[in-house]
N, C-alpha and C positions, 0 to 999 in steps of 0.2 A: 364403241371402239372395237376394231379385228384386229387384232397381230396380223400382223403382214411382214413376218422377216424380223426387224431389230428394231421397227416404228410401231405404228398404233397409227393404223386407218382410223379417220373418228367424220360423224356426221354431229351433228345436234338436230333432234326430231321435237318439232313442233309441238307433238301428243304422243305420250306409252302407245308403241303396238301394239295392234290387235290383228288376228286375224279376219282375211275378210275388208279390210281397210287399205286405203292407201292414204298414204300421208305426207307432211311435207317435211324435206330432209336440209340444209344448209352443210355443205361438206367443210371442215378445214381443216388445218395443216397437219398432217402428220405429227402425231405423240412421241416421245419418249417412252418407253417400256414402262419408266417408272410411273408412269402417273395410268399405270392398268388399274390401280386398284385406290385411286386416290377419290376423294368426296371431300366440299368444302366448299371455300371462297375462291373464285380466280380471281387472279391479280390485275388490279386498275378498274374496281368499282363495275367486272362486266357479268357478275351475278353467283351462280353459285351450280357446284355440278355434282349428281347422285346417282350414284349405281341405282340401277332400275331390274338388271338382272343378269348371273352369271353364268358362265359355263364353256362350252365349247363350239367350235362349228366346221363344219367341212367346206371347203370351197368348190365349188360346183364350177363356175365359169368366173373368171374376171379380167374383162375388158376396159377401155379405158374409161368407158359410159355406162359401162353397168356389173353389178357386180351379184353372182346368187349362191348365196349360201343354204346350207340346212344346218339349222341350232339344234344343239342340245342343252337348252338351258333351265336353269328351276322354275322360269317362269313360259316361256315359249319354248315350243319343239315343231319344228317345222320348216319348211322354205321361205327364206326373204330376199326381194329382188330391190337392191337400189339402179337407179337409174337416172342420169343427165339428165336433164331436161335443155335438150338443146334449144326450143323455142325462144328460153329467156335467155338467150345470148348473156348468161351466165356460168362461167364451169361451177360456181357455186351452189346452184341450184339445183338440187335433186329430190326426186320424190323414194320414198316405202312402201313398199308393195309387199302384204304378207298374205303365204297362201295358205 
């Protein structure tokens, strides 16, 4: 999840980053603020969601297909690139790209 304003940009990543990796990203809907720091069950049996790691980040570029930031986080510090994957004639589909 990024703040982005008064939402919460969020993907769900297939695998923890690493750097050096790219990985596969499924984008969805825009968060409420509140749930920045939330861990548990989601609702209607679709699994379970966990902070993996916090901190801050600067926005570098973001367009409608891709978006690069640089983390400052307790677990990652560095540049992460998501991006479209326009092939799969999916907007849901995006890949992680860390450098």
């Amino acid at each position: 999840m990024l703040e982005a304003g008064e939402t919460l940009a969020t993907w769900a990543l297939e695998s923890p980053p690493a750097y050096g990796q790219t990985i596969s990203a499924t984008a969805l809907a825009d968060h409420r603020r509140a749930y920045l720091d939330y861990e548990g069950e989601i609702s209607g049996g679709r699994g379970t969601v966990a902070r993996w790691d916090a901190g801050t980040y600067e926005l570098v570029s973001r367009y409608v297909d891709c978006w690069t930031v640089r983390l400052h986080g307790e677990k990652l510090v560095g540049t992460l690139r998501l991006e479209r994957q326009p092939e799969s004639g999916d907007a849901w589909h995006w890949r992680l790209v860390s450098e």
